[in-house]
MARDREN-69010 format. One line per field, with one value per residue: residue in one letter; y, z, x of N, C-alpha, C, O in turn. Coordinates in Angstrom, 1 decimal. Example, Ala and Ser with C-alpha at 12.3 -4.5 7.8 and 13.67 -1.06 7.14 Angstrom:
residuo (A | S)
nc2 (-5.7 | -2.2)
nc3 (7.8 | 7.1)
nc1 (13.2 | 12.8)
cac2 (-4.5 | -1.1)
cac3 (7.8 | 7.1)
cac1 (12.3 | 13.7)
cc2 (-3.3 | 0.0)
cc3 (7.8 | 7.9)
cc1 (13.2 | 12.9)
oc2 (-3.3 | 1.1)
oc3 (8.5 | 8.0)
oc1 (14.2 | 13.4)
This chain:
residuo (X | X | X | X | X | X | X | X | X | X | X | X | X | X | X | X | X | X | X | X | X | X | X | X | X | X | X | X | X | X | X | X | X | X | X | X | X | X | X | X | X | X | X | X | X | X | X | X | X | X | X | X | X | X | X | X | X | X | X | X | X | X | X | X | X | X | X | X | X | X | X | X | X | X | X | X | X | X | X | X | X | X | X | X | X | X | X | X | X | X | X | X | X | X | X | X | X | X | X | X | X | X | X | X | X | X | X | X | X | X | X | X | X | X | X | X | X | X | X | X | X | X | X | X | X | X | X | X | X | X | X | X | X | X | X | X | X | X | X | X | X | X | X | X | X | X | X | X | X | X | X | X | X | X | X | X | X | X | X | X | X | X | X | X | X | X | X | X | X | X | X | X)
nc2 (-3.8 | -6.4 | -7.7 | -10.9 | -12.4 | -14.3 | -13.7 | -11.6 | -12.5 | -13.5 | -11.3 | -9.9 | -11.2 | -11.5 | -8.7 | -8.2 | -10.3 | -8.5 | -6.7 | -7.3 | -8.4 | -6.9 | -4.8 | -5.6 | -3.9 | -1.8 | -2.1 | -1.9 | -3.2 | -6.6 | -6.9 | -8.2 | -8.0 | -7.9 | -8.6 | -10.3 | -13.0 | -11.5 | -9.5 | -6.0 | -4.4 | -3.7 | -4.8 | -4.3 | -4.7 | -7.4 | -9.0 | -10.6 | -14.3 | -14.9 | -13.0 | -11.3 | -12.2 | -11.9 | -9.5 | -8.1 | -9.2 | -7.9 | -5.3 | -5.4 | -6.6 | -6.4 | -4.4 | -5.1 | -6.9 | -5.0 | -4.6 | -4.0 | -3.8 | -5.7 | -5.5 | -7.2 | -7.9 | -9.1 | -8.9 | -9.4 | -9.5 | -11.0 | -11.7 | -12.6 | -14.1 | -12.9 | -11.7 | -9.9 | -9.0 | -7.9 | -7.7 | -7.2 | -4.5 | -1.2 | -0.3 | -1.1 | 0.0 | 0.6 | -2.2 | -2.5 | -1.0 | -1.4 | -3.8 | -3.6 | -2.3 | -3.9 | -6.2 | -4.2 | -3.5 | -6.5 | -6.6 | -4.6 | -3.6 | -3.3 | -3.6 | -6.2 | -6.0 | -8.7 | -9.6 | -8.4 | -8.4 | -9.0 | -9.2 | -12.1 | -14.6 | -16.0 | -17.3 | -18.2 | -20.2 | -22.6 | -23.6 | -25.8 | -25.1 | -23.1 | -19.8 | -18.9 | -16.7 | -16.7 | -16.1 | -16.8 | -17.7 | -19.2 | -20.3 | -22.6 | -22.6 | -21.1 | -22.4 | -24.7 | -23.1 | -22.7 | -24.8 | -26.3 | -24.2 | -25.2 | -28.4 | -27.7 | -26.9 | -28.7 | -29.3 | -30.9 | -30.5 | -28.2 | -26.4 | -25.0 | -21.7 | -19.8 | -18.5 | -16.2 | -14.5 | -11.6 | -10.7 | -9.5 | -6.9 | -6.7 | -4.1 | -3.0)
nc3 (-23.9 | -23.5 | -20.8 | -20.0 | -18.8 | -17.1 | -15.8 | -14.3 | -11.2 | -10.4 | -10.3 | -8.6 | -6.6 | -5.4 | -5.0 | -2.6 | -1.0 | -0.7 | 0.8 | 3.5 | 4.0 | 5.6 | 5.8 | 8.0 | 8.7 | 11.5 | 13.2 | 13.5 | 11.1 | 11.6 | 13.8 | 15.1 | 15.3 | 19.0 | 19.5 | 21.1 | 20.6 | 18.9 | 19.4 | 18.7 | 16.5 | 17.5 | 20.5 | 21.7 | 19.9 | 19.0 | 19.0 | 16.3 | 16.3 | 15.6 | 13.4 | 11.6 | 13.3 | 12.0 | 12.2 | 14.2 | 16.4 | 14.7 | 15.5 | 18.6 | 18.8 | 20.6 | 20.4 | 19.1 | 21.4 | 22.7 | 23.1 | 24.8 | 24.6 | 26.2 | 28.0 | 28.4 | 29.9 | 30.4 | 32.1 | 32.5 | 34.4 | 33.3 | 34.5 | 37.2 | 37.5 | 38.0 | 37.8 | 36.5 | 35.8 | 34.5 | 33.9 | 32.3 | 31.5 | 30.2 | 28.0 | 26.2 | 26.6 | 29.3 | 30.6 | 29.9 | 31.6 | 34.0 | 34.4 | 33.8 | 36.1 | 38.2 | 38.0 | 38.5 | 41.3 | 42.4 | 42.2 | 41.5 | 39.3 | 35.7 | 34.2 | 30.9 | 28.6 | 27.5 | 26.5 | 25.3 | 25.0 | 24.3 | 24.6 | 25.1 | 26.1 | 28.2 | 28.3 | 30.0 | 29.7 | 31.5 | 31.5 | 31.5 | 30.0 | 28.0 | 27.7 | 27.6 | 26.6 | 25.2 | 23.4 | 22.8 | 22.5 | 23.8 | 27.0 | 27.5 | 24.4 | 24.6 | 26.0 | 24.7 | 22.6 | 23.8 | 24.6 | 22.2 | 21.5 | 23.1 | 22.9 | 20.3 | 21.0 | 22.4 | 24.7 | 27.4 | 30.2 | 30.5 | 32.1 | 32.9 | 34.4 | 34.2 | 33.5 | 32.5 | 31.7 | 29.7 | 28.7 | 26.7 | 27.5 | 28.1 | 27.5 | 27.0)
nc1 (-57.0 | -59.0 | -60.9 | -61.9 | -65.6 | -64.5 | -62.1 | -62.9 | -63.9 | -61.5 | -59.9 | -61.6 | -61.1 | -58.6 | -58.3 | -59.5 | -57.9 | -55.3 | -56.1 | -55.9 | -53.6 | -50.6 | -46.9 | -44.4 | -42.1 | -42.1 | -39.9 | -36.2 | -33.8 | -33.0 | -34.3 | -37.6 | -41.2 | -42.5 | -45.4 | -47.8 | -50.0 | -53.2 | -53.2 | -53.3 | -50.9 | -47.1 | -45.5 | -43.2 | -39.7 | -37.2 | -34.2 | -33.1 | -32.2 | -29.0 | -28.5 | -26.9 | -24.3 | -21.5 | -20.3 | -21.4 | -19.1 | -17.1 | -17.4 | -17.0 | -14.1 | -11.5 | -8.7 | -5.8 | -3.0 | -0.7 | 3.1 | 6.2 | 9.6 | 12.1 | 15.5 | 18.3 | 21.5 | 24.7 | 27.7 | 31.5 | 34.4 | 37.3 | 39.9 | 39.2 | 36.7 | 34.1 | 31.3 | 28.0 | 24.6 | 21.8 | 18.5 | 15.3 | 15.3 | 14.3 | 15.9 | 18.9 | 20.5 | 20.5 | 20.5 | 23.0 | 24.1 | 23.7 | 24.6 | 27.1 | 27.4 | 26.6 | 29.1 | 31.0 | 30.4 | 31.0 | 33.8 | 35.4 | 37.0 | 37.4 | 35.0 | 33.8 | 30.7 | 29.8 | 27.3 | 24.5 | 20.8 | 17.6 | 13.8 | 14.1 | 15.9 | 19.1 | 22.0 | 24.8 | 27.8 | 30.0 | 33.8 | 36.4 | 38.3 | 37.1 | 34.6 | 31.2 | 28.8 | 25.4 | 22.6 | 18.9 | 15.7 | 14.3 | 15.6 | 16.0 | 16.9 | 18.8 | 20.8 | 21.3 | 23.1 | 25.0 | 26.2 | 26.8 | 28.8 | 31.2 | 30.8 | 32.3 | 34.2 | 35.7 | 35.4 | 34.9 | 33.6 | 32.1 | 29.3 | 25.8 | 26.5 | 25.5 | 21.3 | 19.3 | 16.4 | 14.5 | 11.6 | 9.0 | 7.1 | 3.8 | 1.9 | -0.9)
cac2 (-5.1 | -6.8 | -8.6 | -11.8 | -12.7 | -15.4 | -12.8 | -10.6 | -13.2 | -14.0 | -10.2 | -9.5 | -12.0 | -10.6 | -7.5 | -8.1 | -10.7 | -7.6 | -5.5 | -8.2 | -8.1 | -5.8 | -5.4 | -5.4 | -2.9 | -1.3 | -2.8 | -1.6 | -4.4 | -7.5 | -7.3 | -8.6 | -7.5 | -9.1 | -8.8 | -11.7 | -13.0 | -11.2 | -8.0 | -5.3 | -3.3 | -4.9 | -4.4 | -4.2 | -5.8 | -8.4 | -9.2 | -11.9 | -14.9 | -15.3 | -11.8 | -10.4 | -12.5 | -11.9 | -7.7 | -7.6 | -9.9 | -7.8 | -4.4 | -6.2 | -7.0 | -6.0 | -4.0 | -6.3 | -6.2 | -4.0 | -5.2 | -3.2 | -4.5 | -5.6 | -5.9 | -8.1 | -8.1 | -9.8 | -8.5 | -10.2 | -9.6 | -12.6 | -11.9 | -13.9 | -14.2 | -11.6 | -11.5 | -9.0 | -9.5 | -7.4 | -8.0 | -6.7 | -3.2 | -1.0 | 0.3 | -1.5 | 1.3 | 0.5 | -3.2 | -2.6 | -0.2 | -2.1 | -5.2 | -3.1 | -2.3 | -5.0 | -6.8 | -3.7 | -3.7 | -7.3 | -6.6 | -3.1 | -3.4 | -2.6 | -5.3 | -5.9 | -6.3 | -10.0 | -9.9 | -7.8 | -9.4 | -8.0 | -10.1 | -13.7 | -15.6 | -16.1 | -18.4 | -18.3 | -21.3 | -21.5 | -25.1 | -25.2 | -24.0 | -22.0 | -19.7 | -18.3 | -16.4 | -16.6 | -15.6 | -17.9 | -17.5 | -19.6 | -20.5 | -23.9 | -22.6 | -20.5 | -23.4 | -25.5 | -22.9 | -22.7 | -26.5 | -26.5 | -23.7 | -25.6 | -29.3 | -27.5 | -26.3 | -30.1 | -28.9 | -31.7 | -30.1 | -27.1 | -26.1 | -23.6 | -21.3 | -19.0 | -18.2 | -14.9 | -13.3 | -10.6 | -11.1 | -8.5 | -6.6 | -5.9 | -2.6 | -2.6)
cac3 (-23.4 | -23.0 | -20.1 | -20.3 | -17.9 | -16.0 | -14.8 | -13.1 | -10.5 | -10.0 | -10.0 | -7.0 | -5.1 | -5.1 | -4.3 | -1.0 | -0.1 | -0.5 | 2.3 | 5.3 | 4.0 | 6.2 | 6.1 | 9.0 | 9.1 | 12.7 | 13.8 | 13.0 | 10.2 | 12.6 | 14.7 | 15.0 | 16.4 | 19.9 | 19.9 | 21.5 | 19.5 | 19.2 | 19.7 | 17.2 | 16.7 | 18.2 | 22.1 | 21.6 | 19.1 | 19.9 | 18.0 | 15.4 | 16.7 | 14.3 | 12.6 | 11.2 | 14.3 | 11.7 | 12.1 | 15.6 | 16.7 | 14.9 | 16.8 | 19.8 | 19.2 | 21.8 | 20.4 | 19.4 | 22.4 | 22.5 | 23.8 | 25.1 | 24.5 | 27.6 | 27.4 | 29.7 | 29.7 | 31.1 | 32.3 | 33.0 | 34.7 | 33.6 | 35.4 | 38.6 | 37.1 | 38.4 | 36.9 | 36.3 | 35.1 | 34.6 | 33.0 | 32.2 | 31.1 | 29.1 | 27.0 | 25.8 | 27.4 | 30.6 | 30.7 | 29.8 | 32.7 | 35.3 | 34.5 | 34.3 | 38.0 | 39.0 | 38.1 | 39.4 | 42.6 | 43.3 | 42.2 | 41.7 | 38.5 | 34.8 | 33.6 | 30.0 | 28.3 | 27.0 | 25.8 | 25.5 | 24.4 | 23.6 | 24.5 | 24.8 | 27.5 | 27.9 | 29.3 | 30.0 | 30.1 | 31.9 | 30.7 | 32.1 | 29.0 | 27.7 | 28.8 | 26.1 | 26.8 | 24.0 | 23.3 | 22.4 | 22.5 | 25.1 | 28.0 | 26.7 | 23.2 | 24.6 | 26.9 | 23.6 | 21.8 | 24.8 | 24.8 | 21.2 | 21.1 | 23.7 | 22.5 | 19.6 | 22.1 | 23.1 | 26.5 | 28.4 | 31.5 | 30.4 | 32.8 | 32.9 | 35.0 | 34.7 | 32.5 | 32.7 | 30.8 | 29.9 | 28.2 | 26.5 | 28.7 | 27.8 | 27.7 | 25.8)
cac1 (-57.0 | -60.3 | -61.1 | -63.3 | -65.5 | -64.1 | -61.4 | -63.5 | -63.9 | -60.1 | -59.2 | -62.1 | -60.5 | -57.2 | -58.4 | -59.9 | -56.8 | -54.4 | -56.5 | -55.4 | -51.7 | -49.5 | -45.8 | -43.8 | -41.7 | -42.0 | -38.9 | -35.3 | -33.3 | -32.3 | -35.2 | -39.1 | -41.9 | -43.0 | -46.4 | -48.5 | -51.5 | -54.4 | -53.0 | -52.9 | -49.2 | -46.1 | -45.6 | -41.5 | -38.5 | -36.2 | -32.9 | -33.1 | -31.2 | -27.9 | -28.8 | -25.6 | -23.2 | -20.0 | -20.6 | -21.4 | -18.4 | -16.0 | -17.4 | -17.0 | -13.4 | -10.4 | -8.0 | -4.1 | -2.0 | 0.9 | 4.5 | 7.1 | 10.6 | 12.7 | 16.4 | 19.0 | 23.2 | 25.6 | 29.0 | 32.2 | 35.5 | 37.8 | 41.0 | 38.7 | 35.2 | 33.0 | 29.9 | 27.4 | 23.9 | 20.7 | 17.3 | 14.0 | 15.8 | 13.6 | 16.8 | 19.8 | 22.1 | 20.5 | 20.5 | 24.5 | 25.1 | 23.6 | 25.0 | 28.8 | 27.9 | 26.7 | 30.1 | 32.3 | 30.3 | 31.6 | 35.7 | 35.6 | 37.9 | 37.1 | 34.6 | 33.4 | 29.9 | 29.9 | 26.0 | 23.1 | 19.7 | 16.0 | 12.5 | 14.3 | 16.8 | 20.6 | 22.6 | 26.3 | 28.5 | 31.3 | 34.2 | 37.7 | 38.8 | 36.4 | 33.1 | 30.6 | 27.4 | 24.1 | 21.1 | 18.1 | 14.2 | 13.9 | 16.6 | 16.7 | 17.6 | 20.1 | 21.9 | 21.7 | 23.7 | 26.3 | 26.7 | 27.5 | 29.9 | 31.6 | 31.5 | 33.2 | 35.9 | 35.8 | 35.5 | 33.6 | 33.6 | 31.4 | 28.2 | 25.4 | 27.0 | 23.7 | 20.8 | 18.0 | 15.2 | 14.2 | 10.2 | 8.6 | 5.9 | 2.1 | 1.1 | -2.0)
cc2 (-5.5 | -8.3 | -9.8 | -11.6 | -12.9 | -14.4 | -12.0 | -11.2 | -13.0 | -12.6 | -9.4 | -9.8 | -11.8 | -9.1 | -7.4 | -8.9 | -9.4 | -6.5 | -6.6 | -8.3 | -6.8 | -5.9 | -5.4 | -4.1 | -1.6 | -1.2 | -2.5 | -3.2 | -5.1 | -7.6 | -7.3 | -8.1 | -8.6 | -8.9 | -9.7 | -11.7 | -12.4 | -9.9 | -6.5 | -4.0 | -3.8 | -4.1 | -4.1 | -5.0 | -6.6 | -8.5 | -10.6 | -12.6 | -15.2 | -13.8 | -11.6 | -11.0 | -11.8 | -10.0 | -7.3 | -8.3 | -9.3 | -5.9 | -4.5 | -6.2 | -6.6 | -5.2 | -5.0 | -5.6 | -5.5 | -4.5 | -4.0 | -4.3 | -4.2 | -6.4 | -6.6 | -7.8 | -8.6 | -9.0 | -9.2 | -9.5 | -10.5 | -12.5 | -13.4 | -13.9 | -14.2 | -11.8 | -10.3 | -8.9 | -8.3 | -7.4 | -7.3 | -5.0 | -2.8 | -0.5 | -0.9 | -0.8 | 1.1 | -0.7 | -3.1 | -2.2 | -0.7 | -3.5 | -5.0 | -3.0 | -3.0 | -6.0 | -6.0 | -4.0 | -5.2 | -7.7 | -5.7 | -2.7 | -3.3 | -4.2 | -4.8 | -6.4 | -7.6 | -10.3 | -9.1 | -8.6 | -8.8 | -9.2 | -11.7 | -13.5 | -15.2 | -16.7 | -18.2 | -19.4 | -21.8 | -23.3 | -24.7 | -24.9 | -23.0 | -21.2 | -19.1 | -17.8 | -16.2 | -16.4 | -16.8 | -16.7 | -18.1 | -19.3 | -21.7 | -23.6 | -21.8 | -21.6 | -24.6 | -24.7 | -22.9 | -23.8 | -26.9 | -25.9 | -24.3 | -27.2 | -28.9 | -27.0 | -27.8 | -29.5 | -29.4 | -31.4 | -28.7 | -27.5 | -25.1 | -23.0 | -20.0 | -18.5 | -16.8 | -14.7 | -12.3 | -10.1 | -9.6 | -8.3 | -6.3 | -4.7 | -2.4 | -4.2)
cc3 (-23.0 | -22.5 | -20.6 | -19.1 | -17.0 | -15.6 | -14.4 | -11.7 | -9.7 | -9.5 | -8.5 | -5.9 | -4.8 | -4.8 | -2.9 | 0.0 | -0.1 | 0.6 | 2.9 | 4.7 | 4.0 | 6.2 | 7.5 | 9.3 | 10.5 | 13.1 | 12.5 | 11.9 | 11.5 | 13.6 | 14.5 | 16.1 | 17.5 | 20.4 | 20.4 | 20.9 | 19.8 | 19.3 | 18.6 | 17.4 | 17.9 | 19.7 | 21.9 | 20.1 | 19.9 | 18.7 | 17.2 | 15.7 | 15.5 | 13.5 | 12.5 | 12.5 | 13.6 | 12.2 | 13.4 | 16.1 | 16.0 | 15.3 | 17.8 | 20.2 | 19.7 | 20.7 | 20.2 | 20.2 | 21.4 | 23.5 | 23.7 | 25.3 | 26.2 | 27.2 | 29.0 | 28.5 | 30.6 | 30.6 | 33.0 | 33.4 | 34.6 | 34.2 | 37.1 | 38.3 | 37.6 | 37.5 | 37.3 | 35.4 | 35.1 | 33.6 | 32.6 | 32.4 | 30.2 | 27.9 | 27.3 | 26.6 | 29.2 | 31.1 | 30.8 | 31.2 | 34.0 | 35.1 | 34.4 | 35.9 | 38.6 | 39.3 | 39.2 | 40.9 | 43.4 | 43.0 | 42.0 | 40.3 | 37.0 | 34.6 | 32.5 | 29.7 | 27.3 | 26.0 | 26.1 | 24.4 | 24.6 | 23.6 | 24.3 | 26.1 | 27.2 | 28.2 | 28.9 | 30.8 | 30.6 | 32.1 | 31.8 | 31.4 | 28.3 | 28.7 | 27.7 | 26.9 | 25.2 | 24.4 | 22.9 | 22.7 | 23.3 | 26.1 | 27.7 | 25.1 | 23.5 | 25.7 | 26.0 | 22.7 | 22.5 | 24.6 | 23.6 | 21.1 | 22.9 | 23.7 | 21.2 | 19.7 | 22.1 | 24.6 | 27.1 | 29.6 | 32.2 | 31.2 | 32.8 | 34.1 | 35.4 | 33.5 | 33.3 | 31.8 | 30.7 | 29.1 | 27.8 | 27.4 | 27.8 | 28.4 | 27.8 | 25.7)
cc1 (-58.5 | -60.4 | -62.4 | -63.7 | -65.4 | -62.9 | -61.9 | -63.5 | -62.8 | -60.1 | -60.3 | -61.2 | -59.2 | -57.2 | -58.7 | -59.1 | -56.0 | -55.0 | -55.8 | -53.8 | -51.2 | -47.7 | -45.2 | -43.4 | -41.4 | -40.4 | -37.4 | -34.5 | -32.4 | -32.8 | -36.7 | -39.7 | -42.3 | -44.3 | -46.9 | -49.9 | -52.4 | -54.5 | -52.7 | -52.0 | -48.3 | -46.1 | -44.2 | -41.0 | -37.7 | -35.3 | -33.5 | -32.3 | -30.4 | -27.9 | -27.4 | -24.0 | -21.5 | -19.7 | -20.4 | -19.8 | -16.8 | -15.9 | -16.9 | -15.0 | -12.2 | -9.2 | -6.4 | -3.8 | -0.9 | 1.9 | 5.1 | 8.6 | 11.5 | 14.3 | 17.4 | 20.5 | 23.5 | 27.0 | 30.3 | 33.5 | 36.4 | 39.4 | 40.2 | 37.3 | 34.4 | 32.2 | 28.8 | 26.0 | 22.5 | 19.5 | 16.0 | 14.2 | 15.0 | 14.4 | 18.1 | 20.6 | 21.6 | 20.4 | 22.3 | 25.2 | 24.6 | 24.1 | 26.6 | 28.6 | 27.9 | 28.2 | 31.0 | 32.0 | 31.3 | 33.3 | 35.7 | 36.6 | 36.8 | 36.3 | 33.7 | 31.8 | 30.1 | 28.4 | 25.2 | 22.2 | 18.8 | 15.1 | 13.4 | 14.9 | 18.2 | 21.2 | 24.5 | 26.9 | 30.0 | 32.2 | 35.5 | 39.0 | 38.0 | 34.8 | 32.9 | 29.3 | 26.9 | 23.2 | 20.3 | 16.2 | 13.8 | 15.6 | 17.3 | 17.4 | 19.0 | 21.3 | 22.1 | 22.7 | 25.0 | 26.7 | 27.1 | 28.8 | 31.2 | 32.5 | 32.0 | 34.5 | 36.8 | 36.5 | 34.3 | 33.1 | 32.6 | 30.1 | 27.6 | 25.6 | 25.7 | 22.5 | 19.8 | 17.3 | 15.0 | 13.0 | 9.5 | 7.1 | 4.9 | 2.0 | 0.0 | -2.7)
oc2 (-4.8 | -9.3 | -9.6 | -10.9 | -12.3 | -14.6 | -11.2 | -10.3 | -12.6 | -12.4 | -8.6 | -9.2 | -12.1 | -8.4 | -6.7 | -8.8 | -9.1 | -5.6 | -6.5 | -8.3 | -5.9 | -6.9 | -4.9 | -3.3 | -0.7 | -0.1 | -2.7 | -4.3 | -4.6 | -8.3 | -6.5 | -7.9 | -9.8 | -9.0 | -10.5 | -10.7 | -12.6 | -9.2 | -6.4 | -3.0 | -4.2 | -3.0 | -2.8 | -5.7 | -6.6 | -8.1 | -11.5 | -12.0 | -15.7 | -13.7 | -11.7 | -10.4 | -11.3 | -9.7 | -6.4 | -7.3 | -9.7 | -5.3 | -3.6 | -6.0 | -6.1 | -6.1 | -5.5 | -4.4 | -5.4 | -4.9 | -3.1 | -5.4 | -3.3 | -7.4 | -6.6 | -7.7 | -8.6 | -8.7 | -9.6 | -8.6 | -11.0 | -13.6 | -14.4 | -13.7 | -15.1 | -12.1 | -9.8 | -8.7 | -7.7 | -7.2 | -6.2 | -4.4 | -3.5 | -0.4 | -1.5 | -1.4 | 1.4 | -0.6 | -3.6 | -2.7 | -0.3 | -4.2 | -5.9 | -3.5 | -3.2 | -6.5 | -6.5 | -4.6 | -5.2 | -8.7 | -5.3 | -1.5 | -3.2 | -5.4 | -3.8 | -7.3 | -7.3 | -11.0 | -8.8 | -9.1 | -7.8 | -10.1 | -12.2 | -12.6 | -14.5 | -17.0 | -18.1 | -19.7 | -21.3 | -24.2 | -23.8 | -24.6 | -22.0 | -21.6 | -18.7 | -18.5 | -15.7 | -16.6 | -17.9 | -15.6 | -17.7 | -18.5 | -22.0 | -24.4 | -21.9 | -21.4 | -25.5 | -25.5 | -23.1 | -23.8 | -28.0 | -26.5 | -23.5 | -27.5 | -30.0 | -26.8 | -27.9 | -29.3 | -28.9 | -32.2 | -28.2 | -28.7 | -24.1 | -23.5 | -19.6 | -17.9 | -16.6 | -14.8 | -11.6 | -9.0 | -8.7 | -9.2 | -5.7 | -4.3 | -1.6 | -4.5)
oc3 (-22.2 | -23.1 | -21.2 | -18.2 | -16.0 | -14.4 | -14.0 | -10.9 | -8.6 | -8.2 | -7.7 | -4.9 | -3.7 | -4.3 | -2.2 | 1.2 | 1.1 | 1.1 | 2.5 | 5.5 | 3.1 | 6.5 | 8.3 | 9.9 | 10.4 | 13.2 | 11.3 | 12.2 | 12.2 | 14.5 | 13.6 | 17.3 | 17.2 | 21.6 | 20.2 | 20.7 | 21.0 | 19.3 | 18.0 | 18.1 | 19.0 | 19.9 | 22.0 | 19.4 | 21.1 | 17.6 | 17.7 | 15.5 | 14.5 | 12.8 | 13.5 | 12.6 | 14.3 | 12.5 | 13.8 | 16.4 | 16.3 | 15.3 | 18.1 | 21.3 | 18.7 | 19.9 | 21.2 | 20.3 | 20.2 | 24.6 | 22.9 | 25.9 | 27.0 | 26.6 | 30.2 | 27.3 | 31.7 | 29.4 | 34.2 | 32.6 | 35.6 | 34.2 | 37.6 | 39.3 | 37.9 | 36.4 | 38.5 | 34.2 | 36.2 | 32.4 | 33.1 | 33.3 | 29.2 | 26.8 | 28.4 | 27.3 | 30.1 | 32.3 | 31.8 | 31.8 | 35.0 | 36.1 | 34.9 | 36.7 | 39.4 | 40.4 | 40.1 | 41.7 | 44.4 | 43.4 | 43.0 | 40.2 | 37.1 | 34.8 | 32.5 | 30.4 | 26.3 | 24.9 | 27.3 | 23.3 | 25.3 | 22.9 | 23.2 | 26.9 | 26.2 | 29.3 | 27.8 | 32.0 | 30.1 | 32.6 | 32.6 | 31.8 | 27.9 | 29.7 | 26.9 | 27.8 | 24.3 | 25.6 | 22.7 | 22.9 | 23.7 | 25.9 | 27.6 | 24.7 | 22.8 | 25.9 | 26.4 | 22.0 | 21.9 | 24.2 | 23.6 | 20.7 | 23.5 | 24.0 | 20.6 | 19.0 | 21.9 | 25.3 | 27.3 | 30.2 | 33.3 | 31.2 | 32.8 | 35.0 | 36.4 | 32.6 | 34.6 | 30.7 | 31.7 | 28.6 | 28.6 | 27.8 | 26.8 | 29.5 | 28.6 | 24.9)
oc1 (-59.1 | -60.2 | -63.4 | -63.1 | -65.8 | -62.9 | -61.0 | -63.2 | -62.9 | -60.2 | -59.8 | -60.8 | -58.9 | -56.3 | -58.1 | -59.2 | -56.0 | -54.4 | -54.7 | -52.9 | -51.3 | -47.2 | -46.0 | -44.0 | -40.5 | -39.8 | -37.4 | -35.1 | -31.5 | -32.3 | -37.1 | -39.3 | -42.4 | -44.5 | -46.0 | -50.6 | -52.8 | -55.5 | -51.6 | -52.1 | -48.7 | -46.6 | -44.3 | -41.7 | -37.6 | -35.7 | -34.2 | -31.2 | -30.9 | -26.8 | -26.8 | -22.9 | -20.6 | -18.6 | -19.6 | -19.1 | -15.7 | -14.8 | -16.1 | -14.5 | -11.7 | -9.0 | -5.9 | -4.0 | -0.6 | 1.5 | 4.8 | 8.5 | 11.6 | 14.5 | 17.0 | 20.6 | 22.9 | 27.4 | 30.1 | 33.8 | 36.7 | 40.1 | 40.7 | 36.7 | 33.7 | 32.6 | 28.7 | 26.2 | 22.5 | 19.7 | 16.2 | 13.5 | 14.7 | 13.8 | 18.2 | 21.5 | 22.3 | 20.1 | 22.8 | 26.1 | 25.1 | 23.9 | 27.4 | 29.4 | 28.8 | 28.5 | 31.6 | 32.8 | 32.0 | 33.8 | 36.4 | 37.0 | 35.6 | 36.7 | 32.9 | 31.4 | 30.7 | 28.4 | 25.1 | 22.5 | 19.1 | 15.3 | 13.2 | 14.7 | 18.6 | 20.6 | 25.1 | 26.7 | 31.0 | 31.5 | 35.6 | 40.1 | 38.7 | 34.2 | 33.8 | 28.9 | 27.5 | 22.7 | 20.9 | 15.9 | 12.7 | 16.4 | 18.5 | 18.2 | 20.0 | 22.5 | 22.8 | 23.4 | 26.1 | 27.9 | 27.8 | 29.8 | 31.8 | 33.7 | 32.3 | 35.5 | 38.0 | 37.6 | 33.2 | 32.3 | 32.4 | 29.7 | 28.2 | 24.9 | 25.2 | 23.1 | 19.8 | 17.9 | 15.2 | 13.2 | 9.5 | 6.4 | 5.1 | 2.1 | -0.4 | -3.6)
């Protein structure tokens, strides 16, 4: 390849700009040096504002909760309508057997399991011909399902006679 002479000129002057160009580099990826003018080699780094936010933000992030299921029954005597209720049971079988005592405690006679329920409400309705207990997800969904299976009785006389919860717990 032969050079002319008018590029000897150009190719000087590109040689003596590439001495004064340094790279950075000091400084880990997502941070700059914080020298102050004048000064030669950075004094510290600092974070790059916005650098990588989606990355750090899902380091950062909490763990999903954890629930623990909580159970509720209701128990009835209907010879004289004893009731028997218990909620925020960690087992099914022990939501049942406190809500049998509860009833026997107040007649002392055999009384049946009418409802058991898991993380929602209940409500039992009680007519002067009929009584129904339900479930729901709220208290209001379960005293909407009583009040239907009621005006399907056609029993205008129906009232909530009692509702409870029993809400699943945070653990975690």
């Amino acid at each position: 390849m032969k050079l002319t002479l008018s590029c000897w000129p150009l190719l000087a002057l590109l040689m003596l700009v590439t001495g004064f160009v340094h790279a950075e580099g000091v400084c880990p990826p997502g941070m700059f040096p914080t020298n102050p003018p004048g000064t030669q080699g950075p004094v510290g780094c600092a974070p790059m504002p916005g650098y990588n936010n989606n990355q750090q933000q899902r380091q950062f992030r909490p763990p999903p909760p954890q629930w623990e299921t909580r159970w509720g029954a209701i128990a009835t005597y209907e010879q004289n309508g004893s009731l028997g209720t218990a909620t925020d049971m960690p087992s099914q079988s022990s939501a049942e057997n406190l809500a049998l005592a509860s009833c026997q405690a107040k007649h002392g006679s055999i009384c049946k399991i009418q409802l058991s329920y898991s993380n929602g409400c209940a409500a039992m309705m009680v007519g002067n011909r009929v009584y129904n207990t339900n479930a729901g997800i709220t208290v209001d969904d379960a005293i909407e399902k009583g009040l239907k299976m009621c005006a399907d009785a056609k029993d205008a006389q129906c009232h909530v006679y009692y509702t409870g919860c029993s809400l699943p717990v945070r653990i975690q």
